[in-house]
N, C-alpha and C positions, 0 to 999 in steps of 0.2 A: 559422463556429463559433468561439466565445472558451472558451477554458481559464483561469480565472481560479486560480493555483496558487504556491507555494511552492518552490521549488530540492527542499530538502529536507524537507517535509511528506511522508510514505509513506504516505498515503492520494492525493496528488495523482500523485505515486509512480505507483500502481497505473494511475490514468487515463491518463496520459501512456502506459504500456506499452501498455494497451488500444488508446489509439486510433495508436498506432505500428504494431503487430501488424495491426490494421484498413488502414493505406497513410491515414490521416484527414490533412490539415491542418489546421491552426489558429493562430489565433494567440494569442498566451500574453502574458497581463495577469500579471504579479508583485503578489502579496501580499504584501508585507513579517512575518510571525506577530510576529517577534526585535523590531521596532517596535510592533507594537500594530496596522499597518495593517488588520488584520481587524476591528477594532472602530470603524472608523470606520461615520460617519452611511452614507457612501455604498455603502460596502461592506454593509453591515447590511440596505439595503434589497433586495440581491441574497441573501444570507444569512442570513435571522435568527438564525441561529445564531452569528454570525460564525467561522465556518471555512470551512476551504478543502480539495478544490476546488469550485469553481461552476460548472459547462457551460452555456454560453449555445447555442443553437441555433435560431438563428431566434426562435418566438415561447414557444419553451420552457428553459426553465430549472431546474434541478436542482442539488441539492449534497451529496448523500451518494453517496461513489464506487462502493459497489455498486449503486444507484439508475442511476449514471449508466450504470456498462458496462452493465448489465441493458437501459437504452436503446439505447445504441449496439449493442448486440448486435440489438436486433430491429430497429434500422431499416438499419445495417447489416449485416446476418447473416453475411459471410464474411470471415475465418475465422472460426467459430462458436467463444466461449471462454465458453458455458454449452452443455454439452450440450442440446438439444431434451427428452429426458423420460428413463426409465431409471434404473438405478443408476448408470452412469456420471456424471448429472447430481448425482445424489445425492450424490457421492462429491467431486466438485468442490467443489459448495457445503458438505460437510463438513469440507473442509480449509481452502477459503475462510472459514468462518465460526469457524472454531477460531485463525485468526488473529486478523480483524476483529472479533468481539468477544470474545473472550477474552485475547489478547494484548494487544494497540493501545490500547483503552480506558485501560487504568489505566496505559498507559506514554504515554502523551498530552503532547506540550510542557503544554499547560493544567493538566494536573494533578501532573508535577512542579514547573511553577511554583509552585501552592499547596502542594504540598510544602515548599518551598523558604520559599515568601513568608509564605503565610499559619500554616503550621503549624512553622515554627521549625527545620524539618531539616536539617540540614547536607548537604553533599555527600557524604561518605562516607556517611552513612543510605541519601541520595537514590540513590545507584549500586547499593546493595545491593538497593534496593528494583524498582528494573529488572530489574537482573541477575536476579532470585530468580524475578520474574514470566516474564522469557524462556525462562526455564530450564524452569517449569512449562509455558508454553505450547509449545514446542519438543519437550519432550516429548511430549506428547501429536500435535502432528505427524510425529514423527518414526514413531512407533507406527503413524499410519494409513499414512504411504508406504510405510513399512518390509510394513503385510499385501497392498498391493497388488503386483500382476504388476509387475514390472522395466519400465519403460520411460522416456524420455530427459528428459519433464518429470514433473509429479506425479502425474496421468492420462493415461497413453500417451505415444505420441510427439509431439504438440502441445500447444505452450501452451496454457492454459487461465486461467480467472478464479484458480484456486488459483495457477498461478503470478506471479498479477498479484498477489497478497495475498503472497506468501512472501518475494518476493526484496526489496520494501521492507524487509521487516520484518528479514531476515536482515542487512541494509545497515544501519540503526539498531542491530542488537545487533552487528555487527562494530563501526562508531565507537564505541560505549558500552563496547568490551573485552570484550564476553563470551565466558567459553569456551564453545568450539561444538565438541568436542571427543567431545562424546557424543553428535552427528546426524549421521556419516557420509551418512545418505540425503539430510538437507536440505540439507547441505554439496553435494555431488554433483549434485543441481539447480538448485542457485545457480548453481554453475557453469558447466551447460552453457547457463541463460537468459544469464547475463552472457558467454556466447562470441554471442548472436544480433543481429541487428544491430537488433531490435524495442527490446531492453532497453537495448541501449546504448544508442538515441538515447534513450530515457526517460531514463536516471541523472539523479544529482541535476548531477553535476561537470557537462554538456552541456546546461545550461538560463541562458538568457541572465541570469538574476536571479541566477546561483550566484556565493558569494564564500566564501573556504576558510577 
């Protein structure tokens, strides 16, 4: 199995927790995003999309990372980080997807670059425009953990696909400065993934492509 991934991408983020969580090997092809490396010919033709990441597994291929856990959850099923069926699953994938696309999208390297490049922004626009977005989507996370029963990650006491969505994204708004000061619940789950040794070995700083 090849991980084809980014240090700090928090969509590649998420896969790497997955298949950490999972006990998975792999080994890990760097994409350069900060270079352009994703837009090469060769990369393109594993990605049409040129992002990252890309799971290669034998004779199958994939690059969108809830696509990808959703796989590795069913071929490798244990530990299970999609619920089977239920509200519980529902509940995952509603935290999960309140990140993934409502958060991540518009705070995308790609699109503050064209922030940046194409549409004339400054850096102080560009941070507020972050910051204002994490703040809206944080919200609304915080809300759903906050009506769930108390327990150690976002649904009960194990990791789940939500917490492979949350702790990237909380990782990006800490570098970025933003105050987190009003998600006591998200704050509190970050933390206890980032005491696990699954997330550790995901981080961004533990990836051989990482430079600070």
């Amino acid at each position: 199995m090849k991980l084809h991934s980014f240090f700090n991408s928090s969509t590649s983020f998420r896969v790497r927790i997955a298949l950490a969580l999972k006990g998975l090997s792999y080994e890990y092809a760097a994409v350069n995003l900060r270079s352009g490396e994703q837009g090469r010919e060769d990369y393109r033709s594993l990605s049409p999309a040129g992002i990252v990441p890309t799971l290669v597994d034998g004779d199958v291929k994939l690059t969108q990372s809830m696509a990808i856990i959703d796989y590795l959850d069913q071929k490798y099923p244990e530990p299970r980080l999609i619920p089977d069926a239920g509200i519980e699953r529902a509940r995952v994938l509603e935290i999960a997807q309140t990140i993934a696309c409502e958060i991540h999208p518009i705070n995308n390297l790609r699109v503050l670059k064209y922030l940046t490049g194409t549409l004339g922004v400054d850096e102080a626009a560009k941070s507020a425009w972050y910051r204002h977005w994490v703040a809206e989507g944080l919200s609304a996370v915080e809300a759903l953990l906050t009506a769930l029963p108390p327990g150690a990650f976002c649904v009960g006491d194990e990791p789940t696909l939500a917490d492979c969505c949350l702790v990237p994204q909380v990782a990006n708004a800490m570098r970025m400065s933003c105050d987190l000061s009003g998600f006591p619940r998200v704050e509190a789950v970050y933390a206890r993934c980032m005491a696990h040794p699954a997330f550790i070995a995901a981080a961004p700083q533990n990836q051989p492509d990482f430079v600070s």
